[in-house]
Structure formats: structure tokens, C-alpha cells
TORGUVO-251893 format. One line per field, with one value per residue (C-alpha): residue number from 1; residue in one letter; chain; y, z, x. Coordinates in steps of 0.1 Angstrom, whole numbers, plus 5000, padded with zeros to 4 digits. Layout:
# TORGUVO-251893
n	c(NUM/...)
res	c(A/...)
chain	c(A/...)
north	c(Y/...)
up	c(Z/...)
east	c(X/...)
//
This chain:
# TORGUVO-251893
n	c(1/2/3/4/5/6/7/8/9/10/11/12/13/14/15/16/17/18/19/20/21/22/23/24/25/26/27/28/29/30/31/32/33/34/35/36/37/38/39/40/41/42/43/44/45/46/47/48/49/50/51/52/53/54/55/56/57/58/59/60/61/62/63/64/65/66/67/68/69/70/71/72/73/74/75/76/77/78/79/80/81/82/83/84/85/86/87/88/89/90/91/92/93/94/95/96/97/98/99/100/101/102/103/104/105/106/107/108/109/110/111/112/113/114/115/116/117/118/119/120/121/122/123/124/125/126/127/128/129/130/131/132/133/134/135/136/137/138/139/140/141/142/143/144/145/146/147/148/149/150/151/152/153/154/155/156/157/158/159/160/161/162/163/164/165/166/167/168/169/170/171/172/173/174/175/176/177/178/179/180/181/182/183/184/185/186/187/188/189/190/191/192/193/194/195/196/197/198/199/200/201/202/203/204/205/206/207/208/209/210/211/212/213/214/215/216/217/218/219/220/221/222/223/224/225/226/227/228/229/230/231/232/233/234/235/236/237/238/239/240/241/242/243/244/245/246/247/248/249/250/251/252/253/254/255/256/257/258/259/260/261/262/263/264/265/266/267/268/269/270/271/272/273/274/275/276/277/278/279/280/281/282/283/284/285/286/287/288/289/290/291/292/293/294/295/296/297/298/299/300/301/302/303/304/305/306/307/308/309/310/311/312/313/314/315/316/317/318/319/320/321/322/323/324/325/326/327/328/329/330/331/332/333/334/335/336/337/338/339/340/341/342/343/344/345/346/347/348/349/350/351/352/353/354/355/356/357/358/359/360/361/362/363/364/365/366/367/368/369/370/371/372/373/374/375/376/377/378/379/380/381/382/383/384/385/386/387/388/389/390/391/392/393/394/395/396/397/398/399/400/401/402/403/404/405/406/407/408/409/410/411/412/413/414/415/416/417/418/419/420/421/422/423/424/425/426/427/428/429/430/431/432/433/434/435/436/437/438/439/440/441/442/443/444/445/446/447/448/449/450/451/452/453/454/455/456/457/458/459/460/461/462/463/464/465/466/467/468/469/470/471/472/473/474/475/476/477/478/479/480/481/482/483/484/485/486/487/488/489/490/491/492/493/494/495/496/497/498/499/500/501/502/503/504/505/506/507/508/509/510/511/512/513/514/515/516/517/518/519/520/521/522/523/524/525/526/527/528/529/530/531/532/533/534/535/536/537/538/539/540/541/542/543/544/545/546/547/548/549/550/551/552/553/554/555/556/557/558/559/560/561/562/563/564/565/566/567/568/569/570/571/572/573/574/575/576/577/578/579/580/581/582/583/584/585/586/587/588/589/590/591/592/593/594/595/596/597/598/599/600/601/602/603/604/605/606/607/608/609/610/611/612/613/614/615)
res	c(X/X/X/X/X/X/X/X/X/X/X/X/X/X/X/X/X/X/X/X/X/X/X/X/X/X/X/X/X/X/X/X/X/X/X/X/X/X/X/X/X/X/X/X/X/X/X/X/X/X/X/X/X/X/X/X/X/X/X/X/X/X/X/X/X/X/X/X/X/X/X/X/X/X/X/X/X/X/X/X/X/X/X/X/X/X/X/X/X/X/X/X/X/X/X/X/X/X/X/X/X/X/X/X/X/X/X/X/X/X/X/X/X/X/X/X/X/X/X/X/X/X/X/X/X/X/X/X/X/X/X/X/X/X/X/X/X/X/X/X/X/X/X/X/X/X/X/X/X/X/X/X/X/X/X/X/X/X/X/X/X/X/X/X/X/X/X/X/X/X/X/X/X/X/X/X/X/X/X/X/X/X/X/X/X/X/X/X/X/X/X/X/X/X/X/X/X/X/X/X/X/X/X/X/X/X/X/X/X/X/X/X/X/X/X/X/X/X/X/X/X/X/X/X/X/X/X/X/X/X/X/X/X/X/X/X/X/X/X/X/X/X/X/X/X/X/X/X/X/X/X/X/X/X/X/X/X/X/X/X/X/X/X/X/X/X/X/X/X/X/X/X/X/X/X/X/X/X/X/X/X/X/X/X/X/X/X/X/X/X/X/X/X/X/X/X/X/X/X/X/X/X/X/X/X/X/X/X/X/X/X/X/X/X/X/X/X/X/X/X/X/X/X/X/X/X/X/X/X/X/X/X/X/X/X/X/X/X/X/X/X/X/X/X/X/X/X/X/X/X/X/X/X/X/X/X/X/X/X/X/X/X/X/X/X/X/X/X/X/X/X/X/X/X/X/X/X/X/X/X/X/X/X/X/X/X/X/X/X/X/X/X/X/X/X/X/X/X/X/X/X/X/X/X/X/X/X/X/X/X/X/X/X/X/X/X/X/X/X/X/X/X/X/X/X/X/X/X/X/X/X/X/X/X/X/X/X/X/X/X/X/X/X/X/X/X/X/X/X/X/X/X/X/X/X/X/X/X/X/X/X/X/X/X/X/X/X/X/X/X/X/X/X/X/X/X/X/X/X/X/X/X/X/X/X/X/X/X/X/X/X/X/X/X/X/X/X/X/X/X/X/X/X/X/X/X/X/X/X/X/X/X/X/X/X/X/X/X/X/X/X/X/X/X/X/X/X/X/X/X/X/X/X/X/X/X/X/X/X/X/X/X/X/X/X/X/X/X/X/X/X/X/X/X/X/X/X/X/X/X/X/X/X/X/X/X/X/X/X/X/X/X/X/X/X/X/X/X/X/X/X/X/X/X/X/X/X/X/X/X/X/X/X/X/X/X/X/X/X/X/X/X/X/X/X/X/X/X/X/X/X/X/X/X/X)
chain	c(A/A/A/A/A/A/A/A/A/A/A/A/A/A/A/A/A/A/A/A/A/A/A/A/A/A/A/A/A/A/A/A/A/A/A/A/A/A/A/A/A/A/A/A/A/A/A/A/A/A/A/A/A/A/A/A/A/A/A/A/A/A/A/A/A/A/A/A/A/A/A/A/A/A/A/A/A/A/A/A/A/A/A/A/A/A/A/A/A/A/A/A/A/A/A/A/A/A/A/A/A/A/A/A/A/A/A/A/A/A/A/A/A/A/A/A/A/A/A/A/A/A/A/A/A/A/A/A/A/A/A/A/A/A/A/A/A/A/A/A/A/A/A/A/A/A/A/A/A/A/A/A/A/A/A/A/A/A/A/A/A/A/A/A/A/A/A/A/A/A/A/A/A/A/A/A/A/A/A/A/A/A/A/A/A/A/A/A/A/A/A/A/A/A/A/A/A/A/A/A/A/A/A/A/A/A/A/A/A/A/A/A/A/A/A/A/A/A/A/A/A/A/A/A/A/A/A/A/A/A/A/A/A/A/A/A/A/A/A/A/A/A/A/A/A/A/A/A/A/A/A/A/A/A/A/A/A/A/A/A/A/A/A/A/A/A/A/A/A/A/A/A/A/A/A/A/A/A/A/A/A/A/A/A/A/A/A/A/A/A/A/A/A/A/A/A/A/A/A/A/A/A/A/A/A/A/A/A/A/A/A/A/A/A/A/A/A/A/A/A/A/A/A/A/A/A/A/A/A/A/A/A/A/A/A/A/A/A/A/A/A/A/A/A/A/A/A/A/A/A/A/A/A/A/A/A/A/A/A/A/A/A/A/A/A/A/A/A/A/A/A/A/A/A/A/A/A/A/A/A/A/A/A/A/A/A/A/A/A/A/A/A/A/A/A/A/A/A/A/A/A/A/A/A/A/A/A/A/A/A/A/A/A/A/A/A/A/A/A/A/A/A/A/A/A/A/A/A/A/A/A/A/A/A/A/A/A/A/A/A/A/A/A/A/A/A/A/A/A/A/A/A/A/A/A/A/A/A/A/A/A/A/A/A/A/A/A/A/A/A/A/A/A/A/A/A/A/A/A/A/A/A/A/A/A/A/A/A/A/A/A/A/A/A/A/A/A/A/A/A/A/A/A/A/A/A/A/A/A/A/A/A/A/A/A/A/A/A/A/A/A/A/A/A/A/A/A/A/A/A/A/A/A/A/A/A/A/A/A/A/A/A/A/A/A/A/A/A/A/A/A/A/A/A/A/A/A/A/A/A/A/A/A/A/A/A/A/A/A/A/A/A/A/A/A/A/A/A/A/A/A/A/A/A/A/A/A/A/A/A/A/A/A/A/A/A/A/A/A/A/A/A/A/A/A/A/A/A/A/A/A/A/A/A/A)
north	c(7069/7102/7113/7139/7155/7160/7197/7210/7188/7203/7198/7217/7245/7242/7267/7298/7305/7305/7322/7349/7346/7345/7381/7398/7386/7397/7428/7429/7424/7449/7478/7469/7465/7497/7514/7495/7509/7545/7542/7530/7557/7582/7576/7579/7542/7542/7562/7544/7516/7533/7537/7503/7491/7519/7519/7556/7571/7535/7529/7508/7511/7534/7530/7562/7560/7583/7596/7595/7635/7636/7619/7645/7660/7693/7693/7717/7733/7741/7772/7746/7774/7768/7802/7797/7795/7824/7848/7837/7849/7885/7903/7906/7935/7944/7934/7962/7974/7964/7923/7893/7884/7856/7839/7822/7786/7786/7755/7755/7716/7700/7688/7650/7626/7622/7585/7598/7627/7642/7670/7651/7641/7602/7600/7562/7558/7529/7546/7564/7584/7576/7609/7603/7628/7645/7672/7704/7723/7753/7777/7808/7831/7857/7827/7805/7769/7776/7798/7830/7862/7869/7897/7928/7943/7978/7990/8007/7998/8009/7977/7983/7949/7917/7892/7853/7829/7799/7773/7738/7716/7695/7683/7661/7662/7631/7617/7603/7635/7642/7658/7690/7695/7714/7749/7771/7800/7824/7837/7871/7876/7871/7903/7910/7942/7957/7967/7970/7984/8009/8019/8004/7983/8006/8021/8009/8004/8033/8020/8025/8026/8051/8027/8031/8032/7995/7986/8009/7983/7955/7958/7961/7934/7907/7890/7874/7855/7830/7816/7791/7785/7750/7734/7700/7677/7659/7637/7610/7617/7619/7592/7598/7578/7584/7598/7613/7650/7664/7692/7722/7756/7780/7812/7838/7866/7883/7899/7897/7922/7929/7941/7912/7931/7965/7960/7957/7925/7916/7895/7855/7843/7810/7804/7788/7759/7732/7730/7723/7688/7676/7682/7660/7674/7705/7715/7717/7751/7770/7743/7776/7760/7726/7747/7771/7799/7811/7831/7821/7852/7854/7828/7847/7872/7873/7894/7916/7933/7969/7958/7924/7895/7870/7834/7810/7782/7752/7723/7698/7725/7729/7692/7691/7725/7708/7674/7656/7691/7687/7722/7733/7751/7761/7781/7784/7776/7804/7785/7755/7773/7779/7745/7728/7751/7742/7705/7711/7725/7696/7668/7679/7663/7638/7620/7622/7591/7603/7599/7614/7608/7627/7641/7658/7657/7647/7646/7627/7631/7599/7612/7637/7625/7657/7660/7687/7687/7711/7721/7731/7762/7786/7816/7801/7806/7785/7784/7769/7767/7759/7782/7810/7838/7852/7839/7808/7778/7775/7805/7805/7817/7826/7830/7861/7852/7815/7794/7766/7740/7710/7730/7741/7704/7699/7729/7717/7689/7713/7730/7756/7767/7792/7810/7830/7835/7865/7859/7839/7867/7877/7852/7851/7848/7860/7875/7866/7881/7875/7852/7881/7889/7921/7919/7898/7898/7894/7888/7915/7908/7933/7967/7984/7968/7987/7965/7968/7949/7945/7917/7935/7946/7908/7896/7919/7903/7869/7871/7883/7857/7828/7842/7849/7815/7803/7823/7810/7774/7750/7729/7747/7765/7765/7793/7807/7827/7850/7855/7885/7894/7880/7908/7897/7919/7920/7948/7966/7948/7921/7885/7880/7914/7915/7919/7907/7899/7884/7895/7906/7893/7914/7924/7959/7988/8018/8041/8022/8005/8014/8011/7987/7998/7968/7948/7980/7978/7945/7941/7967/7948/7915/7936/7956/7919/7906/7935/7929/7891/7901/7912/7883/7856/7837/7803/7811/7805/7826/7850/7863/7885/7875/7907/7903/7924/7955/7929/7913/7939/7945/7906/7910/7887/7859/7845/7820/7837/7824/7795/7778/7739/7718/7721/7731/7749/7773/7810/7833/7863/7887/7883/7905/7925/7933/7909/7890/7853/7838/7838/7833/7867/7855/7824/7822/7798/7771/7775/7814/7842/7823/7798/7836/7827/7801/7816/7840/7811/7791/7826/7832/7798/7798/7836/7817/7785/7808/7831/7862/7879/7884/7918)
up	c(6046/6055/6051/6026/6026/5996/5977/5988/6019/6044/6069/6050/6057/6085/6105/6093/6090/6133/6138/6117/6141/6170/6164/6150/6179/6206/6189/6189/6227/6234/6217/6240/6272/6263/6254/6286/6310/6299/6306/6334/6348/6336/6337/6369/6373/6374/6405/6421/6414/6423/6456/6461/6459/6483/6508/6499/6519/6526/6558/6575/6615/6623/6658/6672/6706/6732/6755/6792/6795/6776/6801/6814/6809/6788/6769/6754/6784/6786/6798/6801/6791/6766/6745/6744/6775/6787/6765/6780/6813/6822/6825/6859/6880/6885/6850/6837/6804/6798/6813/6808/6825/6855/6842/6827/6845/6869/6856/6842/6849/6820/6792/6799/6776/6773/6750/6753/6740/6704/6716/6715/6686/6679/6689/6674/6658/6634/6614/6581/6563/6530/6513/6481/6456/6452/6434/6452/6455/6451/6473/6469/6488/6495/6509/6541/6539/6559/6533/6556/6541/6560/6587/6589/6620/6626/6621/6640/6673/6691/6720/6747/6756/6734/6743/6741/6762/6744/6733/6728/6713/6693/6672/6641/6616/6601/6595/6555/6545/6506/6494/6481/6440/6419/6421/6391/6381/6363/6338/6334/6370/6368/6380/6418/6430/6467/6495/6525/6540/6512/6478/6461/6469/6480/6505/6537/6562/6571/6599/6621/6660/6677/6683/6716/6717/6721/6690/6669/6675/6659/6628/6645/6674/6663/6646/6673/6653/6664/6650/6626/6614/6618/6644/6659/6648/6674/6697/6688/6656/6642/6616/6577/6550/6520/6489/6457/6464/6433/6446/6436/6457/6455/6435/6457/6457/6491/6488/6517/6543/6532/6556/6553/6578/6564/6532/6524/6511/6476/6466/6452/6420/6433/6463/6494/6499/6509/6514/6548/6531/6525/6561/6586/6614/6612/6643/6640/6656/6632/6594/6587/6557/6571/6600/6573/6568/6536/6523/6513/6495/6527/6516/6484/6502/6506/6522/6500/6517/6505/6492/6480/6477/6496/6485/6483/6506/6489/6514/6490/6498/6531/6537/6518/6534/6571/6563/6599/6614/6643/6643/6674/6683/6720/6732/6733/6709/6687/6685/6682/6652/6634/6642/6626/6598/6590/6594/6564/6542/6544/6546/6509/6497/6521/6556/6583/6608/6637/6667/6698/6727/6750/6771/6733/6697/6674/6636/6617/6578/6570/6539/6550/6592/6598/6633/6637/6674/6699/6733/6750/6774/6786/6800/6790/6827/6861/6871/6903/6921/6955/6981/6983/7011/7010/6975/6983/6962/6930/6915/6891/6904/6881/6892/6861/6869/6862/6829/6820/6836/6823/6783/6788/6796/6759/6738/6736/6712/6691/6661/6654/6678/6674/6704/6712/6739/6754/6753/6787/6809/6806/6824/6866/6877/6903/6893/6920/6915/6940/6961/6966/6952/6933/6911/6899/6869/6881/6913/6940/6975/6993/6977/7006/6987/6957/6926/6912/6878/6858/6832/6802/6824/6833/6798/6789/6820/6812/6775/6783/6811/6791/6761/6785/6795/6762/6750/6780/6782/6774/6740/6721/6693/6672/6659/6680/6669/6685/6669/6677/6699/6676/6673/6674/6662/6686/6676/6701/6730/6744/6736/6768/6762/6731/6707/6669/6638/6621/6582/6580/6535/6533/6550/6560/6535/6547/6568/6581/6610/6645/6669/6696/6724/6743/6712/6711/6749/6743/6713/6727/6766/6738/6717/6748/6765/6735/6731/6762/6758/6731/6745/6770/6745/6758/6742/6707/6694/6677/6682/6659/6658/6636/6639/6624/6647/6624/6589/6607/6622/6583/6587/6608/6582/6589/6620/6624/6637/6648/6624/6654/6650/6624/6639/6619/6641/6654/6652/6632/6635/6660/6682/6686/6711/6689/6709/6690/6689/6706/6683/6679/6667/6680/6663/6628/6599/6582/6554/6559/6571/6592/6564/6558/6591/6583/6547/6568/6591/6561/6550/6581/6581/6546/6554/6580/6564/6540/6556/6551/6575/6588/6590)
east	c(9249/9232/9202/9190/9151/9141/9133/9104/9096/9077/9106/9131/9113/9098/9128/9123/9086/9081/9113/9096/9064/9076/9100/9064/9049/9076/9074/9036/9042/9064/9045/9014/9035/9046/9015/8992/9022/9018/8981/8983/9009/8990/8950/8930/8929/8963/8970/8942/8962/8998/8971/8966/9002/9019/8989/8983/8948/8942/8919/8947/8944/8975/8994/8999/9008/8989/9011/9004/9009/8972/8955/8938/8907/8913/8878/8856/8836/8801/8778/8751/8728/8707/8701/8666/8659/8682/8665/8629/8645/8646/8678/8695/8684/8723/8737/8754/8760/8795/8787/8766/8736/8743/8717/8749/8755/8777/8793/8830/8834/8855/8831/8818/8813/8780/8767/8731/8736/8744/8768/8803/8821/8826/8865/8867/8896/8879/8858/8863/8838/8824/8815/8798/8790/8755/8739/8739/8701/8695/8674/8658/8679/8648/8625/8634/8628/8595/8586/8590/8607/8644/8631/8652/8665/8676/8710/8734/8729/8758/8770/8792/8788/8778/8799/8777/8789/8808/8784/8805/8783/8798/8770/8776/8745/8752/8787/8781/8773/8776/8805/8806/8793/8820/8816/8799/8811/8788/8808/8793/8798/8836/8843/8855/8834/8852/8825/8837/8865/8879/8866/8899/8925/8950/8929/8924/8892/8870/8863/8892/8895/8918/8945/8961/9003/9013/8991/9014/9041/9024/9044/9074/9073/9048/9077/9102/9131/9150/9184/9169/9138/9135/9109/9104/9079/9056/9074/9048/9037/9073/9070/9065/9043/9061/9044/9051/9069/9059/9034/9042/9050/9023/9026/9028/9001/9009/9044/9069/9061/9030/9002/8971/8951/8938/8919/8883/8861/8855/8826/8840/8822/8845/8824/8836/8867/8837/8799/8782/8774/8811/8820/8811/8830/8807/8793/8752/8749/8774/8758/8737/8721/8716/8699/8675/8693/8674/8702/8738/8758/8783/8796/8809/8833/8870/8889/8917/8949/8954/8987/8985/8963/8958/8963/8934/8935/8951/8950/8975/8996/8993/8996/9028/9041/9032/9046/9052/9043/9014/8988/8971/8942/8938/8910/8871/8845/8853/8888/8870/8846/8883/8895/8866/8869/8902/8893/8864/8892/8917/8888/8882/8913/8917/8896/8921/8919/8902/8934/8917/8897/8872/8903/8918/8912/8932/8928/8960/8964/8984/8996/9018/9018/9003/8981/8955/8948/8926/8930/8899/8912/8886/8905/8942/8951/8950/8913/8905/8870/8875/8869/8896/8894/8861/8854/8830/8830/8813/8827/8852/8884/8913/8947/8952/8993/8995/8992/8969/8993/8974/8978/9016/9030/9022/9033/9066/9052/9035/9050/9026/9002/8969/8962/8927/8905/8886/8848/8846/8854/8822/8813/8807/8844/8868/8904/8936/8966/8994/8975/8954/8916/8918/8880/8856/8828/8793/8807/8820/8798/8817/8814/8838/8867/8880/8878/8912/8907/8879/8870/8890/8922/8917/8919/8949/8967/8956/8974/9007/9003/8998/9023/9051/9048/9050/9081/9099/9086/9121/9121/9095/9111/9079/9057/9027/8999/8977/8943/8928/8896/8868/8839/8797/8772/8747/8723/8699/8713/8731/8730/8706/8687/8675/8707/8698/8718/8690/8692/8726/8728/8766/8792/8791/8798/8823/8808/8776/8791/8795/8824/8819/8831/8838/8856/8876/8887/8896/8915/8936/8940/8950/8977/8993/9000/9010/9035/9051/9050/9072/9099/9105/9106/9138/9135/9135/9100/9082/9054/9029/8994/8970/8948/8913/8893/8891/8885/8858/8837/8823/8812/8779/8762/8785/8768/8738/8713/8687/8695/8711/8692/8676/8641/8616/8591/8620/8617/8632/8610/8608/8574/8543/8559/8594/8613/8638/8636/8671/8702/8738/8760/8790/8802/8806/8785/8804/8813/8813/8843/8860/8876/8897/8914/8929/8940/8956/8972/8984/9000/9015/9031/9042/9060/9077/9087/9100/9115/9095/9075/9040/9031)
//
């Protein structure tokens, strides 16, 4: 007999009430699963979560292999001359006006490691740096931090010579340094105003040297092409960390075939790409406001084409636009000045692990397995300082028709490389060609012989030297650019005899400065064996001028100064006697005008990568 529950029992009706609950709760459920995921997709915390889980800009050690071809000790080199104490010293009786004292050291050893010292970069490859955000303070720009006025210097000192020895120091002033405050823009100063160079963007500089016949071709034969456009990534860097490919291509400003170097500068209510505090690969000698420098308008300038504009450095970008890609920058320390600037623009959006070692340095973005590497190469050619002939040892000898050997065994493993040189030929040094002595600078004991090339012919032989060997070199099919000779501003005299910049608030307007004769001679020696470098490329890379000389001789307030170190008692006004106090013209401040080089790097590169050309 079955069993019947009677109306109304509790278990007759007991079914439907939790089906009921448990659909409004599933439902309930759903709508907040739905709602927490889009949060967290799309809120900050969520991509530092998406961070966590795919190991994005995560301190994890990363193995990357050293080959055994960088064993060898290609480091920055040093005068070993301090400035200070080389401008207490009177000039040589036989220095002429076209060369450097030889007060200069002697020394052109390889740079050594040095643990006592603060001149060498930490090359661990453990440590990360923590850059934590402060408030940026602002300084009177009329008053020094000593409370001294800025002294004034005269102008238009006409140099033949100027050239400053290469100071490698590679100070870091501290490496937790703050990062850089979001810039401010004044908004009633939104305006761009032009200075120098032109009075409107379609004219070019007024300041323009006779050019001599190969620099005519410039436009014609700095672009070598080659039958594709693709280049190889780093043998041993080869290997990709995936990430979202969702940056976007920059909007083009600058115009295919546009010239980027005749144009004029136009003050930047945007300010610089980074601060001296959010760097802390900065070299001490070129962190003009960590040093004093009371003013800091030069950092407000960028440089405007005639015909175009020219994009604003965007390091996601350039990350993206590099991706497995390894950059090079061989030379002196004015190539190590441009390396370390590009280093302060891409540290903004991301601290690359630290990959070298005293013998080469090398900066890796995991991100996008991009390496930033530099080459320290003094002259770019063989230089050897054993006795030869009559030339004794000690002296620098330079064989003016040989490569760097120890810097061409690794080109091939580059993909773009950025070539300069030019201010160490100033220094003591004797030039073989053919197994043969035909000059020397600061050196010639035997005044009988006829001198057959100088320090400038010696430079112009010394490019097409080092680019012919490039352009021929097997298995590099990347992109090489030349940067032009670098001007300094030495005013009144030579870096060693009196030559100031001290004061320099803007770049040049038209018509005030003054051609230097010896930057002239040698931009012209760099573009005629660049020219003819040209014409033997054989291996299908690619060759490319990156001509600043004329843009940056407006920029005689972009140097240090005499706001060269931290130290509060130095000097930084000119003696009883009139003497300037000792100062750097040469090299350039950070942040300051040489970020614009590598602007016009990135451009050149994104031309390429696109297929358009650098003109």
C-alpha cells in the first residue's frame, strides 16, 4: 500500500523552492564572473597580473651565452688626463693651431677594470634597478646651486682647432635613482618658436660651409640597396619572449625622401624623453644638472627638417620595430655619449638586464630580445704600439689601411650598426700606410722627411678604410650608419688653451656663428671616404650618413661646461686673470641634443624597415 504525503506537507514541496535558488544563484555567479573578468583584462592590475602569469619584465636570470669571439678586451680607452690638471699646465711650446697639446697621455692601453674606482660601469648581470618615482625640483635657472650668477663668455671666437680628447669615464651617480616626474606643459607656451638655422620651416640653415664635390653626392650615394631588406638577428641573441603584438606603427611625420638634415631648431614646451634622475646609466661627467649646471632650457630644443618633421622618439616603438634585432655603437666617447643616451630613452619603458662584461657591453630588453651593445674603437683602424722603423715605442701607431680586426670579427652578428669617430686624431699618433711611415700628429722627429698626411687626410683615410671593410666583410647584410664629425665649441682657444663654452642658455641664432675651420676640414675628409666606401659595397649591406655636423654647430649650449663633477667647491668662473676654469665643449649633457641623434637613428631605421629612404 503506497504511501501518500498529505496536502500541504512540508515535503511535498520541498522540490521546487531550491531549484529556484540555485538557477538565481548560478545566474548571480555568472554576471560577477563576467563583470570581475572584464576588470581584470582591462584595469592596471590586470596587466600586472597578465605580467605575472607570462613572466613579462620579470627579473628572471636570462641565459645568454657569451661567445668566445668577445673575449677580448675592446673597452672604452682612456687619455688618463684629467682636464683639470691639463689646463693648469702651459701649452706646448710647438703645439700648433690646428692640434692638441701633448700634454695628452700617452696612454691608449685598453680601459681596465678598475674595483677601486668609480669610473666603470657595474657589468653584473644580477642586478635590476628599482626606480621609484619622485617629485622633480625646480631651480632657478639665473642662479647656480652655489648661488653664483651663470658667467658669460665672449662670442665668436673663431677655432681652427678644438678638438678635447675623449674622456671615458664611465661614472654612475647612483644606480636607484628616481625616475623621471611627468612632464608639464605650460599651456600658454604651446607654441613652437624656430631660432636657429632658418627663419621658417622651409628655409634652410644660414650657416652653411662651402661644401666640397663629394659632399654633393650625399643624397645620391648614401643609400646602398641590396636585394631584400631583411637582416639577420644576433647569432646569440636570436631567441624571442613573446608578448602582446598589439603596438601600433607610428604616424609618420617625416615623408619618404625627405631631407632631416637642413632645418633649424624650435624650442619643445614637451621637454626632454627622460630626466638625469631616471637614468642610471648616465655617465657623471655629461648629468649637467646632477653636476650644477644652473640653467636647463637646452633641454627644450628639437631639431625641425625644412621639409618635414621629425618624429619624436617613441621607445615602445622602437622596441617593437627592433624585435630580436641587436644595435651597435662603435667608437669613442662621443659614441659612447649617444649610446648612453639611447640607453636613458628605452630604460623609461623598461630596465634592460645588464648582459656584458668589462671586455663589451651589452644591454638586453627581454621583452622584445633586443641587445644594445658598444664597441669601444678609438681610431676604427689597426693601432699598434710597438716599435716600427724609426717610430719608438710608446707612440701610437696606426696602420690608416687596416680595420679594427678585434671590432670586424663581430659585425657580422650585428644588425644595425652606428659608426663615428674622428676626435682622437688629435691625439700624439703616427700614420703607416703600406708598411711605410707617411706623418704623424704631435709626433714628426725628423723634419727632413716630407710629412705626407696629416691628422685630417688621416681621418678621411681611416673612414673609407674601416667602411670598405664593412661593405665587403661576408654575412653581414645589415644597415650601417655613419654619424657625422661631431662639432665642440671651444671659444677663445683650444680645450688646453683657454677655449670656453661656459654660458651658452640657446642654441645659436642665424648669422651669429662662426665656421670652424677644422670641423669643416673634417666633415669633409669623413663624407669624401664615405663616398667612395660607397661604391665598393659588395656584400649587400647597407650604408648610410647620418650628417649632423651643420644641425649641431647652432648647439654650443648643449655641453657641460665646467659642470663636469658633483663637487661643490669646483669652479665655474673665470679667474682674476681672465683664465677660464677647465671645461668640457665637446661632449654633450644628458638629457640635452644628443637624444635628436638617435630620433634621427630610429628614423633612419624605420625608412629602411620600410622601405623608404634616408636622405
Amino acid at each position: 500500500m503506497a504511501w501518500t504525503p498529505l496536502k500541504g506537507s512540508p515535503r511535498a514541496s520541498s522540490h521546487p523552492r531550491p531549484l529556484s535558488w540555485i538557477v538565481v544563484v548560478v545566474g548571480a555567479l555568472a554576471v560577477f564572473l563576467f563583470c570581475a573578468s572584464w576588470v581584470l583584462v582591462s584595469s592596471p592590475i590586470g596587466a600586472t597580473v597578465q605580467g605575472y602569469f607570462y613572466s613579462v619584465g620579470s627579473s628572471e636570470k636570462l641565459d645568454l651565452p657569451v661567445s668566445s669571439g668577445n673575449e677580448y678586451s675592446i673597452d672604452d680607452g682612456h687619455l688618463n688626463t684629467s682636464l683639470d690638471h691639463v689646463n693648469n699646465k702651459p701649452p706646448s711650446e710647438n703645439l700648433q693651431s690646428s692640434s692638441i697639446s701633448n700634454e695628452v697621455s700617452n696612454d691608449s692601453e685598453i680601459e681596465q677594470t678598475n674595483a677601486k674606482t668609480n669610473s666603470q660601469l657595474d657589468l653584473s648581470e644580477s642586478t635590476q634597478v628599482n626606480l621609484p618615482m619622485t617629485e622633480e625640483v625646480k631651480q632657478d635657472p639665473a642662479v647656480s646651486s652655489s648661488g653664483e650668477p651663470v658667467t658669460t663668455v665672449g662670442d665668436n671666437a673663431d677655432v681652427s682647432n678644438s678638438s678635447l680628447p675623449a674622456q671615458e669615464s664611465a661614472d654612475i651617480a647612483n644606480s636607484s635613482m628616481p625616475a623621471q616626474e611627468n612632464s608639464q606643459i605650460d599651456s600658454n607656451s604651446s607654441e613652437t618658436t624656430p631660432l636657429a638655422g632658418s627663419k621658417s620651416s622651409n628655409e634652410t640653415d644660414n650657416i652653411r660651409m662651402e661644401e666640397p664635390a663629394p659632399v654633393a653626392l650625399i643624397n645620391q650615394s648614401t643609400v646602398v640597396s641590396t636585394a631584400s631588406n631583411e637582416t639577420s638577428p644576433s647569432s646569440d641573441d636570436s631567441r624571442s619572449t613573446a608578448v602582446p603584438a598589439s603596438i601600433e606603427k607610428p604616424e609618420s611625420t617625416s615623408p619618404v625622401g625627405c631631407d632631416l638634415y637642413h632645418g633649424h631648431w624650435i624650442h619643445d614646451p614637451l621637454g626632454p624623453l627622460y630626466s638625469n634622475n631616471s637614468c642610471p646609466v648616465l655617465t657623471q661627467m655629461q648629468n649637467c644638472q646632477g653636476n650644477g649646471r644652473p640653467d636647463k632650457d637646452y633641454e627644450n630644443w628639437r631639431w625641425k627638417p625644412s621639409q618635414c618633421d621629425l618624429p619624436r622618439f617613441d621607445p615602445k616603438i622602437f622596441l617593437e620595430m627592433m624585435r630580436g634585432k641587436t644595435l651597435a655603437f662603435i667608437g669613442d666617447s662621443v659614441a659612447r655619449n649617444q649610446m648612453e643616451s639611447m640607453l636613458c630613452i628605452l630604460w623609461q619603458v623598461e630596465t634592460p638586464k645588464n648582459r656584458g662584461n668589462h671586455k663589451m657591453q651589452r644591454y638586453y630588453f627581454r621583452s622584445s630580445s633586443v641587445m644594445i651593445v658598444r664597441i669601444w674603437s678609438s681610431w676604427l683602424v689597426k693601432l699598434i704600439s710597438e716599435p716600427f722603423d724609426y717610430a719608438p715605442a710608446g707612440v701610437d701607431k696606426l696602420h690608416l689601411d687596416a680595420p679594427d680586426e678585434k671590432l670586424m670579427e663581430h659585425i657580422p652578428n650585428f644588425d644595425v650598426v652606428v659608426l663615428s669617430s674622428g676626435h682622437w686624431f688629435a691625439k700624439k699618433s703616427v700614420y703607416i700606410l703600406n708598411n711605410e711611415i707617411v706623418g704623424g700628429q704631435l709626433w714628426w722627429p725628423d723634419t727632413s722627411r716630407e710629412m705626407k698626411v696629416d691628422s685630417v687626410k688621416a681621418y678621411g683615410i681611416s673612414v673609407e678604410t674601416i667602411l670598405n671593410a664593412i661593405a665587403t666583410i661576408p654575412n653581414y647584410k645589415g644597415l650601417t650608419i655613419v654619424r657625422s664629425y661631431s662639432p665642440d665649441h671651444y671659444e677663445g682657444g683650444a680645450w688646453n688653451t683657454g677655449g670656453s663654452c661656459t654660458g651658452k642658455a640657446k642654441p645659436l641664432a642665424p648669422g651669429e656663428g662662426v665656421e670652424n675651420v677644422h670641423t669643416k676640414r673634417m666633415h669633409e675628409q669623413q663624407v669624401t671616404g664615405f663616398n667612395r666606401a660607397v661604391e665598393r659595397v659588395t656584400n649587400g649591406s647597407k650604408l648610410r650618413l647620418m650628417d649632423i655636423t651643420e644641425a649641431f654647430q647652432f648647439r654650443h649650449d648643449g655641453h657641460p661646461g665646467p659642470y663636469r663633477s658633483p663637487d661643490p667647491n669646483k669652479i665655474t668662473k673665470r679667474g682674476p686673470d681672465g683664465r677660464p676654469p677647465p671645461q668640457d665643449c665637446l661632449h654633450w649633457c644628458m638629457p640635452g641634443p644628443v637624444d635628436t641623434w638617435n630620433e634621427l637613428v630610429f628614423e633612419i631605421i624605420r625608412r629602411e624597415y620600410e622601405g623608404g629612404s634616408a636622405s
